[in-house]
C-alpha positions in Angstrom: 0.0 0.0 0.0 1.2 3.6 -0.7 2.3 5.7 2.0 0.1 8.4 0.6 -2.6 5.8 0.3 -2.1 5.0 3.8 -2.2 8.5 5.2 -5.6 9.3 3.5 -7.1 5.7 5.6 -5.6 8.0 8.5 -7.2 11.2 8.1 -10.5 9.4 6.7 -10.4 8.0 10.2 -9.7 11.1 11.8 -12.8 12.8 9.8 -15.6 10.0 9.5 -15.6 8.6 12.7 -16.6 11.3 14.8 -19.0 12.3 12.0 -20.5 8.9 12.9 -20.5 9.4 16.9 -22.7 12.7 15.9 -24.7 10.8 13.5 -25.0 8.3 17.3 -26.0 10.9 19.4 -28.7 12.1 17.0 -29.9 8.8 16.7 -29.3 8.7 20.8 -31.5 11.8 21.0 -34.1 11.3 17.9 -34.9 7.6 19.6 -36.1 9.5 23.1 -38.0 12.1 21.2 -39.9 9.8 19.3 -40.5 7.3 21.8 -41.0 10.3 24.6 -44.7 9.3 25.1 -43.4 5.4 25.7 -41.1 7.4 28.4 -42.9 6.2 31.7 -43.1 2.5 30.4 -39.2 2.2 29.3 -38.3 4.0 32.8 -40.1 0.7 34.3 -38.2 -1.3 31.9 -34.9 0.4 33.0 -35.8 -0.2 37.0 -36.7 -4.1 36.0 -33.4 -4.2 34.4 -31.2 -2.7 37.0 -32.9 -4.5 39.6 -31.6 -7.4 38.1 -28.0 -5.6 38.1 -28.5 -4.9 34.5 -27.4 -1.1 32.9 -29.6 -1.2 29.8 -29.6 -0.2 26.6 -30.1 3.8 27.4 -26.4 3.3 29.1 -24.9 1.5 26.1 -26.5 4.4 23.5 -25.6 7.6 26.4 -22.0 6.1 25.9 -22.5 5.6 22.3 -20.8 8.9 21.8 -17.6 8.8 23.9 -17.0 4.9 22.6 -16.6 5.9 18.8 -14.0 8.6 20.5 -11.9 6.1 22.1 -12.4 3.9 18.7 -11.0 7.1 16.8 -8.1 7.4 19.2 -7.4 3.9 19.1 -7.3 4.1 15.3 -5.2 7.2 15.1 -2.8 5.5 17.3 -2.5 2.3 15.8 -2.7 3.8 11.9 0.1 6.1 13.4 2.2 3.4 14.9 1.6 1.0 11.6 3.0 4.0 9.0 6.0 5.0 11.4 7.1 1.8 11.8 6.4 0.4 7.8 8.4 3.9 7.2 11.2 3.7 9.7 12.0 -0.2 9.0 11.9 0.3 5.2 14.3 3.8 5.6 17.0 1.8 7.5 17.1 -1.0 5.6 17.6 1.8 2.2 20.3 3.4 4.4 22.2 0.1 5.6 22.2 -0.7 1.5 22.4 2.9 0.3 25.8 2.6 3.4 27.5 -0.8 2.0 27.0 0.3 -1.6 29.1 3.5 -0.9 31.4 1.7 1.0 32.0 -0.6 -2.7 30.0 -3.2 -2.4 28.4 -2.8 -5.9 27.5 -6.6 -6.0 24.6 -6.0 -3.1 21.2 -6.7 -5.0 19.0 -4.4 -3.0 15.1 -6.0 -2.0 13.3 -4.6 0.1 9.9 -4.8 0.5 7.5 -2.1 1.3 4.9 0.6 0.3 5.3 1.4 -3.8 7.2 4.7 -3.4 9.9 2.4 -1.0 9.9 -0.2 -3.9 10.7 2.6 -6.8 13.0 4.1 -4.9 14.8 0.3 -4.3 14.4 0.4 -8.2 16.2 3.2 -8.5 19.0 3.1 -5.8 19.8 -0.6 -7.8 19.5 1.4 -11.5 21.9 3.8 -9.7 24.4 0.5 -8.0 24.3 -1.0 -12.3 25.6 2.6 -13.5 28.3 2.5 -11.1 29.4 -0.9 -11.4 29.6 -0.2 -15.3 31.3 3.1 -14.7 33.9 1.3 -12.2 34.1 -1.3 -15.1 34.6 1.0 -17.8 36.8 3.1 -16.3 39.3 -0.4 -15.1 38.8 -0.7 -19.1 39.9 2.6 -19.8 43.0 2.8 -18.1 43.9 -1.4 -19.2 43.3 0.7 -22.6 45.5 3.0 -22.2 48.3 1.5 -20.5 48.6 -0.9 -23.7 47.8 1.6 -26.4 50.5 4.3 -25.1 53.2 1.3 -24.4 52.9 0.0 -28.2 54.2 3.4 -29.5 56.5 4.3 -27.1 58.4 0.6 -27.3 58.3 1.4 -31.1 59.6 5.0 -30.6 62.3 3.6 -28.2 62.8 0.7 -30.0 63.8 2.7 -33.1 65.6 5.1 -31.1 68.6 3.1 -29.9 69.0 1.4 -32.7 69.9 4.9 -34.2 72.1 5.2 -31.1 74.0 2.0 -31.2 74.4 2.2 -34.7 72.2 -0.4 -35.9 71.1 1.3 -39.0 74.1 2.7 -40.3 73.1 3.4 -43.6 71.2 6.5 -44.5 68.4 5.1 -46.0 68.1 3.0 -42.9 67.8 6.1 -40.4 65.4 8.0 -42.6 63.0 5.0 -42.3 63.5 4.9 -38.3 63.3 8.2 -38.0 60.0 8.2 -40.5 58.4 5.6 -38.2 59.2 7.8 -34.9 57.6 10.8 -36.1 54.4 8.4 -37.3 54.5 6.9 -33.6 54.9 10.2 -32.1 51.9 11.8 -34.2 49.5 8.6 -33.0 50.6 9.3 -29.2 49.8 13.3 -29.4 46.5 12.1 -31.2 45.8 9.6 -28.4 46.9 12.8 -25.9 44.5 15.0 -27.5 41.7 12.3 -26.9 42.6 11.6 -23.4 42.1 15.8 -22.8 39.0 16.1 -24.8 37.5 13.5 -22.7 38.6 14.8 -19.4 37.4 17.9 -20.6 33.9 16.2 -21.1 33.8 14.7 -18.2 34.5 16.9 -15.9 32.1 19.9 -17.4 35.2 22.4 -18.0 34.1 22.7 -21.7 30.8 24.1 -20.9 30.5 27.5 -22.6 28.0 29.8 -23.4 26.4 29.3 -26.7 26.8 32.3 -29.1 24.9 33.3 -32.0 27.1 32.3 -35.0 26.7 32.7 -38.8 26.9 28.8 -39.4 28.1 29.6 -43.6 30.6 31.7 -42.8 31.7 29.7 -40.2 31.7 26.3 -42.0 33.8 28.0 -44.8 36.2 29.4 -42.6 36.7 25.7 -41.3 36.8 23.9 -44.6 39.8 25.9 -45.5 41.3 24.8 -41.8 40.5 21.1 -42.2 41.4 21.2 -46.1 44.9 21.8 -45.4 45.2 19.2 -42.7 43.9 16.5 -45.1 45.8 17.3 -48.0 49.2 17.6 -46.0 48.1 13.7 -44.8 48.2 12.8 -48.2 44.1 12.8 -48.9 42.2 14.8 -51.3 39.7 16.9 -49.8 36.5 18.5 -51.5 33.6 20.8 -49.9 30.0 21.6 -51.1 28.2 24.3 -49.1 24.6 24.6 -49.9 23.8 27.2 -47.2 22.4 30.6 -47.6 24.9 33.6 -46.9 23.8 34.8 -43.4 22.4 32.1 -41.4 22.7 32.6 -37.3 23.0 29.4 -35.1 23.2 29.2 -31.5 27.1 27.3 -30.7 30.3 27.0 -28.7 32.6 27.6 -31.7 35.9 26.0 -30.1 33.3 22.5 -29.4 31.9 22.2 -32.7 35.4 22.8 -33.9 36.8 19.7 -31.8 33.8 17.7 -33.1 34.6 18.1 -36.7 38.3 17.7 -36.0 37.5 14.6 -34.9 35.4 13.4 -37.5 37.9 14.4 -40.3 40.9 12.9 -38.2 38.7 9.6 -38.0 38.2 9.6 -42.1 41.9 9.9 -42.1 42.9 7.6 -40.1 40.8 5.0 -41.5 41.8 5.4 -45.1 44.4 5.0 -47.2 46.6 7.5 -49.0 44.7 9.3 -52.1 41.6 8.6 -50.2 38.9 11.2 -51.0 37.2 12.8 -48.1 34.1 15.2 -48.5 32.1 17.9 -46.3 28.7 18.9 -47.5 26.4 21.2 -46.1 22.9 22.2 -46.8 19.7 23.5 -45.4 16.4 22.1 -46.0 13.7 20.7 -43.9 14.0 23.3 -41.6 17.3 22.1 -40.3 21.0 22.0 -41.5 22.9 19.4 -42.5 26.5 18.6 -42.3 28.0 15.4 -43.8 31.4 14.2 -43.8 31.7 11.6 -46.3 35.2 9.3 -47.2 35.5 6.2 -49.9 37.9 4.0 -47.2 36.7 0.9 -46.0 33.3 1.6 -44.3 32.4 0.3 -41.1 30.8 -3.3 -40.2 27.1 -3.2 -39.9 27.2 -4.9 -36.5 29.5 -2.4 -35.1 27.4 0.4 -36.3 25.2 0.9 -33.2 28.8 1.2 -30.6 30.6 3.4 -32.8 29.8 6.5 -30.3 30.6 4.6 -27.5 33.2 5.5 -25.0 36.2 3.4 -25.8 34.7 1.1 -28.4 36.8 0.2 -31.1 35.5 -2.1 -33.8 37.1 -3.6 -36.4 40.8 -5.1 -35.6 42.1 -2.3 -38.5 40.5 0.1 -35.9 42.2 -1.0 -33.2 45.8 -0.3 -33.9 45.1 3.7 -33.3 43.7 5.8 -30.9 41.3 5.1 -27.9 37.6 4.9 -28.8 37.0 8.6 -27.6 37.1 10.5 -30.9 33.7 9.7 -31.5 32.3 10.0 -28.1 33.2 13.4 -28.0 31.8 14.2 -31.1 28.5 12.1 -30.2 28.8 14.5 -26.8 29.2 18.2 -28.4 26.0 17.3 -31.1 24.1 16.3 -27.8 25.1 19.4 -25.8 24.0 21.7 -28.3 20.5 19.5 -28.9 21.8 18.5 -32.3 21.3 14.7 -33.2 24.2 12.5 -35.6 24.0 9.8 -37.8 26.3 7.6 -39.3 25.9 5.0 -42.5 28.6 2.6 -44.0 29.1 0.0 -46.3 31.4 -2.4 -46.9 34.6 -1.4 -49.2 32.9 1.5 -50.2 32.7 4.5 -47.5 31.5 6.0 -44.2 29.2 9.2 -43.9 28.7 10.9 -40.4 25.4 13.5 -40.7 25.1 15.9 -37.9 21.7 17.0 -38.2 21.5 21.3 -36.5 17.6 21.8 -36.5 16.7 25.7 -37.3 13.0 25.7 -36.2 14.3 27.8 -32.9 16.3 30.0 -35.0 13.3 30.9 -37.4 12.7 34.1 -36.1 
């Protein structure tokens, strides 16, 4: 039973039963009334009754009124002692779980047993016991993540480095490879570094701006030319099409939506080969804007499609040999900050396409 349920009973108590010691007493009074004229006869009753040690029913009915008060104090009392102690046993047993869970034992399956709010706030203390036993196991994954990801570099990197010391590869041709690789190695670590800050930065709020009213075409322009250069010095080709009318005002955190698209171009890089083409397009219709980033590299396997935003997830082996699974989530978390929404598409051998959708309704004025 609810406890609200059970404090109505109370006060419907507290209410009808002295409304029914009045209705008594009027019945008490109406009977005498009636029967007034019958008066001399009922008074011999009474005497033949208490001569016989005997009260009579006039006793009982003159008392009817004070024994529905003691019946409404006896039901205030017990009613009372009923909710405080259903409420008081189910409230330590939640604080001796709600206790050992914050002490780590994240195993404890809490049941306890009780009125429905105590049962959906069980529900939700144990909802709140799964997210921290998955945040305690993803963050034991995280850091077994890193610790193998940044080793594999660095071996390389020091691996390659005293060979060039003891002389190993003496030939020039030699070095210039071992230097080659140590620059590729040190490039993967700073874009694993760069991960590892964006996602601090997510999770511990310090990105949260204020949005600002931005012209969304000139900005997109202004980062094609950015991002163009960074392809084509990677050895890609790049190529834009903005669809967008000249002045159109969008509510963002410029230096956020930047990272985001960073990240999605850095992914299409990484993930393709040289001479790879890579495309941005961006176009309004529907009352929203949309932004696709679009490459021809392998494409993504359909299975792995619904994780590719996840913290840490890396799909494919070929996508395992770089970075840390966070690229994405940050982007997944900018487009949700702002209230945007993203998609992604892939086939096999043939290309990925991530779509952030910006809706304009808001901005129609």
């Amino acid at each position: 039973m609810k406890i609200k349920t059970q404090f109505h009973l109370l006060v419907a108590g507290i209410v009808i039963l002295p409304v029914l010691a009045f209705i008594g007493n009027a019945i008490y009074v109406r009977f005498f009334s009636v029967f007034g004229e019958y008066r001399e006869e009922i008074g011999e009753f009474i005497e033949t009754l208490r001569s016989a040690g005997m009260t009579g029913p006039p006793v009982i009915i003159r008392l009817f009124p004070f024994i529905f008060i003691v019946i409404v104090i006896l039901f205030v009392v017990f009613m009372s002692m009923f909710i405080a102690r259903s409420i008081t046993r189910s409230v330590a047993l939640l604080e001796d779980a709600t206790r050992r869970i914050s002490e780590g034992e994240l195993d404890l399956d809490v049941d306890i047993k009780g009125s429905n709010e105590i049962t959906s706030l069980v529900k939700s203390l144990n909802k709140m016991r799964y997210a921290l036993k998955e945040d305690v196991h993803r963050r034991s994954r995280f850091i077994m993540g890193i610790t193998h990801d940044l080793k594999t570099p660095l071996a390389l990197i020091k691996g390659y480095a005293e060979a060039i010391g003891d002389g190993v590869t003496e030939d020039a041709v030699a070095r210039s490879e071992a230097v080659e690789i140590i620059n590729a190695k040190a490039d993967q670590l700073e874009v694993m570094i760069d991960d590892l800050l964006n996602f601090v930065r997510m999770e511990t709020g310090e990105w949260r701006e204020q949005l600002k009213e931005i012209n969304i075409t000139e900005y997109i322009n202004n980062l094609v030319k950015i991002l163009s250069i960074d392809v084509e010095l990677l050895h890609h080709k790049f190529i834009s099409d903005i669809q967008l009318p000249e002045i159109l005002h969008i509510p963002m955190e410029e230096k956020l939506v930047q990272r985001a698209f960073e990240n999605l171009i850095n992914n299409a890089i990484r993930y393709t080969p040289h001479d790879s083409v890579i495309e941005l397009t961006a176009l309004a219709k529907n009352n929203a804007v949309e932004i696709s980033i679009n490459d021809n590299g392998p494409g993504i396997d359909a299975e792995a499609l619904p994780h590719v935003f996840e913290m840490f997830y890396r799909g494919s082996p070929s996508r395992r040999e770089q970075g840390m699974g966070l690229g994405l989530a940050v982007v997944k978390w900018v487009v949700d900050y702002h209230g945007w929404s993203i998609a992604v598409s892939a086939e096999k051998n043939k290309g990925t396409s991530f779509t952030i959708t910006i809706p304009l309704i808001q901005n129609a004025a």
